[in-house]
C-alpha positions as CSV (number, residue, x, y, z in Angstrom):
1,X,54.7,48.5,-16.4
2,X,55.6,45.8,-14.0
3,X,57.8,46.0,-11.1
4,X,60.8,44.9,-12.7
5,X,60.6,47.6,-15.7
6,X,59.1,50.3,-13.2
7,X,62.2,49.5,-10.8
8,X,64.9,50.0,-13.8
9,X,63.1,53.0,-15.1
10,X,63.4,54.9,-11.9
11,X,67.2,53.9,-11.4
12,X,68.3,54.7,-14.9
13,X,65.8,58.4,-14.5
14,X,67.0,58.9,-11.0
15,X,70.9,57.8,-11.3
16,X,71.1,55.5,-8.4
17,X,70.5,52.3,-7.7
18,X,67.2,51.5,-5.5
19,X,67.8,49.9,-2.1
20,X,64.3,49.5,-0.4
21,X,60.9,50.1,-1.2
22,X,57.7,50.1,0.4
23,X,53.9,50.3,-1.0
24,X,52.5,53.5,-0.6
25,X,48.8,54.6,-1.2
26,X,47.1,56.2,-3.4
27,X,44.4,55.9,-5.7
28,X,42.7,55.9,-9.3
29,X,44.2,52.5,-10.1
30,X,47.9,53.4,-9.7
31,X,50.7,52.1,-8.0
32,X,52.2,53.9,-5.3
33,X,55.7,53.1,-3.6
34,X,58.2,55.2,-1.7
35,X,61.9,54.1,-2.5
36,X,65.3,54.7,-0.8
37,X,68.0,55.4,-2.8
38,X,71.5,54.1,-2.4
39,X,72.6,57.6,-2.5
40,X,70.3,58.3,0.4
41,X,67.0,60.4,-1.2
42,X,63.5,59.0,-0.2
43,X,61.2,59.2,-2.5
44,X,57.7,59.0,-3.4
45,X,56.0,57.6,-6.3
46,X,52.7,56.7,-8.4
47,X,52.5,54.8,-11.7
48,X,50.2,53.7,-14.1
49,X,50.8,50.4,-16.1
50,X,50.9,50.3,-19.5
51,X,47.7,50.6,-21.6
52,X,45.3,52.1,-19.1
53,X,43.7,54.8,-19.1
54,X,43.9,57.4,-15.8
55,X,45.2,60.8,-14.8
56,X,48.3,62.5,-16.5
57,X,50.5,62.0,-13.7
58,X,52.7,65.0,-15.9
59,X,49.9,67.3,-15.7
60,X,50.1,66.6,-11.8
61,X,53.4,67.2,-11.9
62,X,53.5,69.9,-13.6
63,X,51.0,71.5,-10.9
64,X,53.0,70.8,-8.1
65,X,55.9,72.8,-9.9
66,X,53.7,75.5,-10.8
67,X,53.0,75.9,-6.6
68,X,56.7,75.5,-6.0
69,X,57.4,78.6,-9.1
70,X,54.8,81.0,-7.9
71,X,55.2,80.7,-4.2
72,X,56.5,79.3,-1.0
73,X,53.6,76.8,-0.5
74,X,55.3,73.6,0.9
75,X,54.9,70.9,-2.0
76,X,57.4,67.9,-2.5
77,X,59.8,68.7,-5.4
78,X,59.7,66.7,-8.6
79,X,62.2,65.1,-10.0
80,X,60.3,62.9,-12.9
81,X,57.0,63.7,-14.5
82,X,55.8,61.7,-17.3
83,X,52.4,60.8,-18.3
84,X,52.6,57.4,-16.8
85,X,55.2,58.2,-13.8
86,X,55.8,60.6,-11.2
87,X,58.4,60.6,-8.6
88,X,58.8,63.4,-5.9
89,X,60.4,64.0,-2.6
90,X,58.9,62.3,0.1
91,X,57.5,64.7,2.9
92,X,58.2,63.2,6.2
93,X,55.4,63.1,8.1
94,X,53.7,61.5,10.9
95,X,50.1,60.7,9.9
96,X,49.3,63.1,12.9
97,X,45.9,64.3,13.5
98,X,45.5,67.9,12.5
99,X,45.1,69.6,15.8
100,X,43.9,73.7,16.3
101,X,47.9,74.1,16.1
102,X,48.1,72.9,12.2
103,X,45.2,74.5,11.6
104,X,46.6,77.8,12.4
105,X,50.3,76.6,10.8
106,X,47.9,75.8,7.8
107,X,45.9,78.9,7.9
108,X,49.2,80.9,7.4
109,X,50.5,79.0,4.4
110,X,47.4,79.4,2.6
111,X,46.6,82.8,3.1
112,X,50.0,83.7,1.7
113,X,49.1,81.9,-1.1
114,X,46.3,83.6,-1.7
115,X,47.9,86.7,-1.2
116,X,50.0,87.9,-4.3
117,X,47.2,88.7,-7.0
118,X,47.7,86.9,-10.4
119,X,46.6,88.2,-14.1
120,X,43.3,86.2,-14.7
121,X,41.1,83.5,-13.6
122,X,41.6,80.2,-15.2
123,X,44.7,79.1,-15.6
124,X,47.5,79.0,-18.1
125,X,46.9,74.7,-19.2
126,X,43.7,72.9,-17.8
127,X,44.5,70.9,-14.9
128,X,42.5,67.7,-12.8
129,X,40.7,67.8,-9.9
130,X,41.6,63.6,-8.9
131,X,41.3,62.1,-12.2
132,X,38.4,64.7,-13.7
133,X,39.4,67.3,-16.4
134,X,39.1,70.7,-15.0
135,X,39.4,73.5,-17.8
136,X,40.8,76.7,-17.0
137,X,40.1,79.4,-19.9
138,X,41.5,82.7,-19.2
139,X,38.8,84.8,-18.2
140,X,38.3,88.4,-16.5
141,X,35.5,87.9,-13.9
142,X,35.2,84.8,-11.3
143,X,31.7,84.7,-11.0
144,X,31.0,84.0,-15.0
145,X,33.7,81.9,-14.6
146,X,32.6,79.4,-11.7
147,X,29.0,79.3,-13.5
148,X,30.8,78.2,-16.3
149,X,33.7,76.0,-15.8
150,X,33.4,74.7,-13.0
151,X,29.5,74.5,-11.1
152,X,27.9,73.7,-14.7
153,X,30.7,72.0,-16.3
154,X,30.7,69.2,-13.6
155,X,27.0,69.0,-13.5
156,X,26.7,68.4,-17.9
157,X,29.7,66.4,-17.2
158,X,27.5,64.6,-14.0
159,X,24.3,64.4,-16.2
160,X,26.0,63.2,-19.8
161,X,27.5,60.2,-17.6
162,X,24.0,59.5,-15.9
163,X,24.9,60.1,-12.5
164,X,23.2,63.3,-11.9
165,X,19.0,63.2,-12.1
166,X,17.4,65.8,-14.8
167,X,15.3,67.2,-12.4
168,X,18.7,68.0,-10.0
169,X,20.2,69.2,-13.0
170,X,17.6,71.6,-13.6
171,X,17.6,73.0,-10.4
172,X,21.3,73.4,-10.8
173,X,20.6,75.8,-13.9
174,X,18.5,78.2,-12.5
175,X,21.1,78.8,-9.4
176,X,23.3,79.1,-12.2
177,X,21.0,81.5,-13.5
178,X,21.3,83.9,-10.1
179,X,24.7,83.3,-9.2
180,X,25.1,87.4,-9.4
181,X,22.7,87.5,-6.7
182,X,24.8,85.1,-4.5
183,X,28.5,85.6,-5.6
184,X,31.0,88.5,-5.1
185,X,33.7,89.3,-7.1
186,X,37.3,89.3,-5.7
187,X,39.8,91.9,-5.4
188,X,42.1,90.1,-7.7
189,X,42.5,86.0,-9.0
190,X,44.1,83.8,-6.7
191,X,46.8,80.9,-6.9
192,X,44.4,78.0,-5.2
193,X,45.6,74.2,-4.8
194,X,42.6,73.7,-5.4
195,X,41.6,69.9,-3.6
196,X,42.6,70.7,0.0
197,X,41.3,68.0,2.1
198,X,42.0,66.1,4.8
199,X,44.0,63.2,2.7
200,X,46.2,65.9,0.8
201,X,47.3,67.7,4.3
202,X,50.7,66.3,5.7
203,X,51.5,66.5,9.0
204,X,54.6,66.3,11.4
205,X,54.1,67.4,14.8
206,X,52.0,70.5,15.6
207,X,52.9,71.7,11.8
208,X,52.2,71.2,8.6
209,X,54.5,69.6,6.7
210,X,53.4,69.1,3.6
211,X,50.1,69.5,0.7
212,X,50.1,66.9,-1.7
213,X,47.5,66.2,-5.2
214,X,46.6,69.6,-6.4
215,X,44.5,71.0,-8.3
216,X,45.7,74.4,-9.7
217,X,43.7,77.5,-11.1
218,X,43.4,80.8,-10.3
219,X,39.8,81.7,-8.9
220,X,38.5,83.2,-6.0
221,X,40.3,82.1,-2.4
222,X,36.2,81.2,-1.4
223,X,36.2,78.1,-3.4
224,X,39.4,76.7,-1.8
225,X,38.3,77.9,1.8
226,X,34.5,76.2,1.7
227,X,36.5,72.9,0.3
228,X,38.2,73.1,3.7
229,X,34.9,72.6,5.7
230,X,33.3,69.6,2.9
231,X,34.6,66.6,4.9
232,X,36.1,68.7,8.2
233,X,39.2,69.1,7.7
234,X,39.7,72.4,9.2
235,X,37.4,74.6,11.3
236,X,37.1,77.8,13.6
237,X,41.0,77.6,14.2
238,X,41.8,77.4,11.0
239,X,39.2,80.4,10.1
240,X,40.1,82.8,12.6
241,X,43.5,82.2,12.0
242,X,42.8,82.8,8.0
243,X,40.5,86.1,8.8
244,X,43.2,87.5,11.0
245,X,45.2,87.8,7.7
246,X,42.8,87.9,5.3
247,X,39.3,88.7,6.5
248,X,36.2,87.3,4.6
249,X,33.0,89.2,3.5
250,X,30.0,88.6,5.6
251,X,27.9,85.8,4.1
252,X,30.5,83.0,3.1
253,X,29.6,80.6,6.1
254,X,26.0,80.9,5.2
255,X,25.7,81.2,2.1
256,X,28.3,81.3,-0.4
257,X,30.2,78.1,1.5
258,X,27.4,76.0,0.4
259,X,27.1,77.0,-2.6
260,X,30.8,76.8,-4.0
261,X,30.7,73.2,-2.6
262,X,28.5,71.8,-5.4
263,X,31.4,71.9,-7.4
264,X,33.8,69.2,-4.9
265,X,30.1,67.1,-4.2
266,X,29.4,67.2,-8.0
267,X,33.1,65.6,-8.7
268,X,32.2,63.4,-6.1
269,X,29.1,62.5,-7.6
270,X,30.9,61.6,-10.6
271,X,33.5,59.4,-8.7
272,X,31.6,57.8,-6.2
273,X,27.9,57.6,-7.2
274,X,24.3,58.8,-5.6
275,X,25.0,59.2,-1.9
276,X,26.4,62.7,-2.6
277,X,23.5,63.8,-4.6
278,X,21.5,64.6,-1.1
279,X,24.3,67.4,-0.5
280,X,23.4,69.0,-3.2
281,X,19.9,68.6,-2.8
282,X,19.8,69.9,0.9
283,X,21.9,73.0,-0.3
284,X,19.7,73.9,-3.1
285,X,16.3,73.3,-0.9
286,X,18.1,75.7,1.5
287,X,18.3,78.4,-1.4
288,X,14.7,78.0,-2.3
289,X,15.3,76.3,-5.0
Protein backbone atom coordinates (compact mmCIF):
# COMPACT_ATOMS: atom_id res chain seq x y z
CA UNK A 1 0.00 0.00 0.00
CA UNK A 2 1.32 3.44 -0.44
CA UNK A 3 1.48 6.15 2.00
CA UNK A 4 -1.73 7.68 1.10
CA UNK A 5 -3.83 4.29 1.49
CA UNK A 6 -1.51 3.15 4.58
CA UNK A 7 -2.26 6.76 6.26
CA UNK A 8 -6.23 6.35 5.75
CA UNK A 9 -6.17 2.71 6.81
CA UNK A 10 -4.64 3.58 10.16
CA UNK A 11 -7.02 6.60 10.81
CA UNK A 12 -10.24 4.87 9.85
CA UNK A 13 -8.62 1.38 12.16
CA UNK A 14 -7.41 3.73 14.86
CA UNK A 15 -10.42 6.38 15.01
CA UNK A 16 -8.39 9.51 14.89
CA UNK A 17 -7.00 11.53 12.59
CA UNK A 18 -2.97 11.29 12.21
CA UNK A 19 -1.05 14.47 12.92
CA UNK A 20 2.70 13.63 12.52
CA UNK A 21 4.74 10.88 11.48
CA UNK A 22 8.17 9.90 11.45
CA UNK A 23 10.19 6.83 9.65
CA UNK A 24 11.02 4.32 11.97
CA UNK A 25 13.29 1.18 11.32
CA UNK A 26 12.90 -1.97 10.80
CA UNK A 27 13.53 -4.60 8.55
CA UNK A 28 12.57 -7.56 6.04
CA UNK A 29 11.44 -5.05 3.41
CA UNK A 30 8.71 -3.24 5.52
CA UNK A 31 7.87 0.08 6.24
CA UNK A 32 8.13 1.31 9.57
CA UNK A 33 6.71 4.71 10.97
CA UNK A 34 5.68 5.94 14.37
CA UNK A 35 2.58 8.32 14.19
CA UNK A 36 0.94 10.80 16.64
CA UNK A 37 -2.42 10.83 16.90
CA UNK A 38 -4.70 13.84 17.22
CA UNK A 39 -6.06 12.36 20.24
CA UNK A 40 -2.60 12.20 21.64
CA UNK A 41 -1.46 8.12 21.36
CA UNK A 42 2.03 7.52 19.75
CA UNK A 43 2.30 4.76 18.00
CA UNK A 44 4.42 2.38 16.29
CA UNK A 45 4.10 0.70 13.10
CA UNK A 46 5.42 -1.82 10.18
CA UNK A 47 3.74 -2.55 6.91
CA UNK A 48 4.12 -4.57 3.99
CA UNK A 49 2.95 -3.29 0.52
CA UNK A 50 0.75 -5.02 -1.35
CA UNK A 51 1.74 -8.21 -3.29
CA UNK A 52 4.91 -9.10 -1.50
CA UNK A 53 5.82 -11.63 0.11
CA UNK A 54 7.27 -11.31 4.02
CA UNK A 55 6.48 -12.11 7.66
CA UNK A 56 2.82 -12.28 8.97
CA UNK A 57 2.91 -9.18 10.73
CA UNK A 58 -0.56 -10.96 12.53
CA UNK A 59 1.38 -13.79 13.61
CA UNK A 60 3.82 -11.18 15.22
CA UNK A 61 1.17 -9.69 16.69
CA UNK A 62 -0.45 -12.25 17.91
CA UNK A 63 2.93 -13.17 19.84
CA UNK A 64 3.30 -10.00 21.46
CA UNK A 65 -0.31 -10.64 22.91
CA UNK A 66 0.35 -14.00 23.86
CA UNK A 67 3.56 -12.33 26.23
CA UNK A 68 1.14 -9.61 27.44
CA UNK A 69 -1.87 -12.83 28.32
CA UNK A 70 0.62 -15.11 30.07
CA UNK A 71 2.66 -12.74 31.95
CA UNK A 72 3.90 -9.33 33.00
CA UNK A 73 6.77 -9.16 30.47
CA UNK A 74 6.84 -5.49 29.31
CA UNK A 75 5.74 -5.71 25.42
CA UNK A 76 3.96 -2.73 23.59
CA UNK A 77 0.21 -3.38 23.36
CA UNK A 78 -1.49 -3.96 20.06
CA UNK A 79 -4.00 -2.30 18.79
CA UNK A 80 -4.07 -3.68 14.91
CA UNK A 81 -2.68 -6.94 13.65
CA UNK A 82 -3.36 -7.94 10.19
CA UNK A 83 -1.25 -9.94 7.90
CA UNK A 84 0.08 -6.84 6.09
CA UNK A 85 -0.15 -4.25 9.19
CA UNK A 86 0.69 -3.89 12.67
CA UNK A 87 0.38 -1.06 14.89
CA UNK A 88 1.36 -1.01 18.68
CA UNK A 89 2.17 1.38 21.42
CA UNK A 90 5.25 2.99 21.16
CA UNK A 91 7.82 2.25 24.10
CA UNK A 92 9.55 5.38 24.93
CA UNK A 93 12.93 4.87 25.00
CA UNK A 94 16.22 6.43 24.79
CA UNK A 95 18.41 4.20 22.55
CA UNK A 96 20.53 4.00 25.79
CA UNK A 97 23.33 1.65 26.03
CA UNK A 98 22.52 -1.38 28.20
CA UNK A 99 24.58 -0.82 31.21
CA UNK A 100 25.30 -3.67 34.28
CA UNK A 101 22.05 -1.73 35.74
CA UNK A 102 19.63 -3.02 32.69
CA UNK A 103 21.19 -6.02 32.72
CA UNK A 104 20.16 -6.82 36.17
CA UNK A 105 16.51 -4.81 35.50
CA UNK A 106 16.55 -7.37 32.48
CA UNK A 107 17.67 -10.33 34.40
CA UNK A 108 14.47 -9.89 36.62
CA UNK A 109 11.97 -9.63 33.93
CA UNK A 110 13.12 -12.64 32.26
CA UNK A 111 13.52 -14.88 34.99
CA UNK A 112 9.91 -14.30 35.94
CA UNK A 113 9.13 -15.20 32.71
CA UNK A 114 10.59 -18.17 32.85
CA UNK A 115 9.21 -18.82 36.08
CA UNK A 116 5.52 -20.13 35.97
CA UNK A 117 5.74 -23.65 34.22
CA UNK A 118 3.52 -24.09 31.12
CA UNK A 119 1.78 -27.59 29.82
CA UNK A 120 4.25 -28.57 26.89
CA UNK A 121 6.99 -27.66 24.68
CA UNK A 122 6.12 -26.25 21.43
CA UNK A 123 3.63 -23.98 21.23
CA UNK A 124 -0.04 -23.68 20.66
CA UNK A 125 0.37 -21.98 16.56
CA UNK A 126 3.95 -21.97 14.99
CA UNK A 127 5.47 -18.70 15.23
CA UNK A 128 8.73 -16.76 13.23
CA UNK A 129 11.97 -16.26 14.42
CA UNK A 130 12.51 -12.66 11.90
CA UNK A 131 10.89 -13.67 8.89
CA UNK A 132 11.71 -17.74 9.14
CA UNK A 133 8.92 -20.31 10.05
CA UNK A 134 9.51 -21.74 13.30
CA UNK A 135 7.14 -24.83 14.14
CA UNK A 136 6.13 -25.50 17.43
CA UNK A 137 4.35 -29.14 17.81
CA UNK A 138 3.28 -29.95 21.13
CA UNK A 139 5.65 -32.26 22.53
CA UNK A 140 6.52 -33.79 26.07
CA UNK A 141 10.41 -33.67 26.28
CA UNK A 142 12.78 -30.57 25.22
CA UNK A 143 15.65 -32.37 24.23
CA UNK A 144 13.74 -34.50 21.30
CA UNK A 145 12.22 -31.37 20.66
CA UNK A 146 15.21 -28.99 19.94
CA UNK A 147 16.82 -31.95 17.78
CA UNK A 148 13.92 -31.77 15.94
CA UNK A 149 12.30 -28.47 15.40
CA UNK A 150 14.48 -26.34 15.80
CA UNK A 151 18.68 -27.46 15.52
CA UNK A 152 17.78 -29.81 12.49
CA UNK A 153 14.85 -28.07 11.04
CA UNK A 154 16.98 -24.91 10.39
CA UNK A 155 19.92 -26.77 9.16
CA UNK A 156 17.38 -29.08 6.22
CA UNK A 157 15.88 -25.73 5.89
CA UNK A 158 19.87 -24.11 5.58
CA UNK A 159 20.91 -27.02 3.30
CA UNK A 160 17.57 -27.35 0.89
CA UNK A 161 18.22 -23.46 0.18
CA UNK A 162 22.09 -24.09 -0.46
CA UNK A 163 23.44 -22.02 2.16
CA UNK A 164 24.66 -24.67 4.43
CA UNK A 165 27.72 -27.07 2.98
CA UNK A 166 26.85 -31.09 3.02
CA UNK A 167 29.74 -31.87 4.81
CA UNK A 168 28.61 -29.08 7.76
CA UNK A 169 25.38 -30.62 7.54
CA UNK A 170 26.57 -33.88 8.30
CA UNK A 171 28.43 -33.02 11.11
CA UNK A 172 25.26 -31.30 12.36
CA UNK A 173 23.50 -34.86 12.30
CA UNK A 174 25.66 -36.79 14.22
CA UNK A 175 25.56 -33.91 17.22
CA UNK A 176 22.02 -34.39 16.67
CA UNK A 177 22.61 -37.91 17.01
CA UNK A 178 24.24 -37.34 20.92
CA UNK A 179 22.25 -34.56 21.97
CA UNK A 180 21.28 -36.88 25.13
CA UNK A 181 24.72 -36.82 25.94
CA UNK A 182 24.93 -32.97 25.92
CA UNK A 183 21.32 -31.76 26.91
CA UNK A 184 19.27 -31.81 30.15
CA UNK A 185 15.83 -31.84 30.51
CA UNK A 186 14.01 -28.99 32.37
CA UNK A 187 11.98 -29.00 35.33
CA UNK A 188 9.01 -27.82 33.39
CA UNK A 189 8.51 -25.81 29.64
CA UNK A 190 9.04 -22.28 29.70
CA UNK A 191 7.32 -19.12 28.02
CA UNK A 192 10.64 -17.76 25.99
CA UNK A 193 10.50 -14.56 23.70
CA UNK A 194 12.50 -16.34 22.01
CA UNK A 195 14.99 -13.59 19.78
CA UNK A 196 16.38 -11.54 22.56
CA UNK A 197 19.11 -9.47 21.25
CA UNK A 198 20.48 -6.44 21.49
CA UNK A 199 18.13 -4.73 18.69
CA UNK A 200 14.85 -6.14 20.38
CA UNK A 201 15.91 -4.64 24.08
CA UNK A 202 14.49 -1.12 24.81
CA UNK A 203 15.96 1.05 27.05
CA UNK A 204 15.17 4.27 29.13
CA UNK A 205 17.53 5.16 31.64
CA UNK A 206 19.14 2.52 33.91
CA UNK A 207 15.84 0.18 33.03
CA UNK A 208 14.46 -1.63 30.63
CA UNK A 209 11.74 -0.40 29.02
CA UNK A 210 10.68 -2.45 26.65
CA UNK A 211 11.24 -6.10 24.33
CA UNK A 212 10.16 -5.86 21.07
CA UNK A 213 10.03 -8.83 17.83
CA UNK A 214 9.48 -12.08 19.55
CA UNK A 215 9.61 -15.11 18.90
CA UNK A 216 7.33 -17.33 21.09
CA UNK A 217 7.49 -21.08 22.19
CA UNK A 218 7.76 -22.87 25.12
CA UNK A 219 11.21 -24.72 25.52
CA UNK A 220 13.82 -24.76 27.84
CA UNK A 221 14.94 -21.12 29.53
CA UNK A 222 18.73 -22.34 28.05
CA UNK A 223 18.01 -21.55 24.55
CA UNK A 224 16.75 -18.00 25.38
CA UNK A 225 19.71 -17.38 27.87
CA UNK A 226 22.75 -18.60 25.41
CA UNK A 227 20.85 -16.23 22.60
CA UNK A 228 21.71 -13.53 25.23
CA UNK A 229 25.54 -13.96 24.89
CA UNK A 230 25.43 -14.63 20.54
CA UNK A 231 26.18 -10.94 19.68
CA UNK A 232 26.85 -9.55 23.58
CA UNK A 233 24.05 -8.29 24.55
CA UNK A 234 24.10 -9.18 28.12
CA UNK A 235 26.91 -10.75 30.30
CA UNK A 236 28.11 -11.59 33.88
CA UNK A 237 25.55 -8.85 35.28
CA UNK A 238 22.90 -10.08 33.64
CA UNK A 239 23.96 -13.88 34.68
CA UNK A 240 24.43 -13.41 38.19
CA UNK A 241 21.57 -11.44 38.45
CA UNK A 242 19.50 -14.42 36.51
CA UNK A 243 21.20 -17.31 38.83
CA UNK A 244 20.37 -15.43 41.94
CA UNK A 245 16.74 -16.19 40.98
CA UNK A 246 17.05 -18.97 39.01
CA UNK A 247 20.30 -20.81 39.22
CA UNK A 248 21.72 -22.78 36.14
CA UNK A 249 23.16 -26.36 36.04
CA UNK A 250 26.84 -26.62 35.76
CA UNK A 251 27.86 -26.89 32.13
CA UNK A 252 25.73 -24.27 30.21
CA UNK A 253 28.58 -21.68 29.70
CA UNK A 254 30.76 -24.46 28.40
CA UNK A 255 28.97 -26.51 26.82
CA UNK A 256 25.35 -26.41 26.31
CA UNK A 257 25.70 -22.34 25.44
CA UNK A 258 27.35 -23.29 22.32
CA UNK A 259 25.58 -25.71 21.36
CA UNK A 260 21.90 -24.21 21.65
CA UNK A 261 23.43 -21.30 19.54
CA UNK A 262 23.50 -23.28 16.25
CA UNK A 263 19.95 -22.76 16.11
CA UNK A 264 20.14 -18.39 16.10
CA UNK A 265 23.73 -18.80 13.77
CA UNK A 266 21.85 -21.39 11.49
CA UNK A 267 18.79 -18.65 11.02
CA UNK A 268 21.46 -16.37 10.39
CA UNK A 269 22.98 -18.39 7.94
CA UNK A 270 19.85 -18.49 6.14
CA UNK A 271 19.42 -14.67 6.31
CA UNK A 272 22.68 -13.43 5.84
CA UNK A 273 24.90 -15.90 4.05
CA UNK A 274 28.47 -17.85 4.75
CA UNK A 275 30.21 -15.62 7.25
CA UNK A 276 28.18 -17.42 10.04
CA UNK A 277 28.94 -20.80 8.87
CA UNK A 278 32.61 -20.51 10.87
CA UNK A 279 30.43 -20.27 14.22
CA UNK A 280 29.18 -23.22 13.70
CA UNK A 281 32.18 -24.79 12.51
CA UNK A 282 34.42 -23.62 15.53
CA UNK A 283 31.60 -25.01 17.99
CA UNK A 284 31.30 -28.35 16.39
CA UNK A 285 35.42 -28.70 16.16
CA UNK A 286 35.18 -27.83 19.85
CA UNK A 287 32.81 -30.97 20.43
CA UNK A 288 35.08 -33.26 18.55
CA UNK A 289 33.06 -33.34 15.95
Amino acid sequence: MNHSQLKNRLETALGSPITETASLPVGFGLTGLTVRLADGRRLAVKARGGGGDGPSLELEGYMLGELARLSDFPVPHVHVAAPDLLVMDFIDNDGGHITPAVERHAAELIAALHATPRDSFGYARDTLIGPLAQPNPPAARWVPFFRDHRLMYMAHAARTEGRLPPPLFGRLERLAERLDDYLLEPSFPSLLHGDLWTGNVLVKGSRIAGFVDPAISCGHPEIELAFTTMFGTFGRPFFEAYESLSPLEPGFHEVRRGIYNLYPTLVHVRLFGASYLAAIERTLSELGL
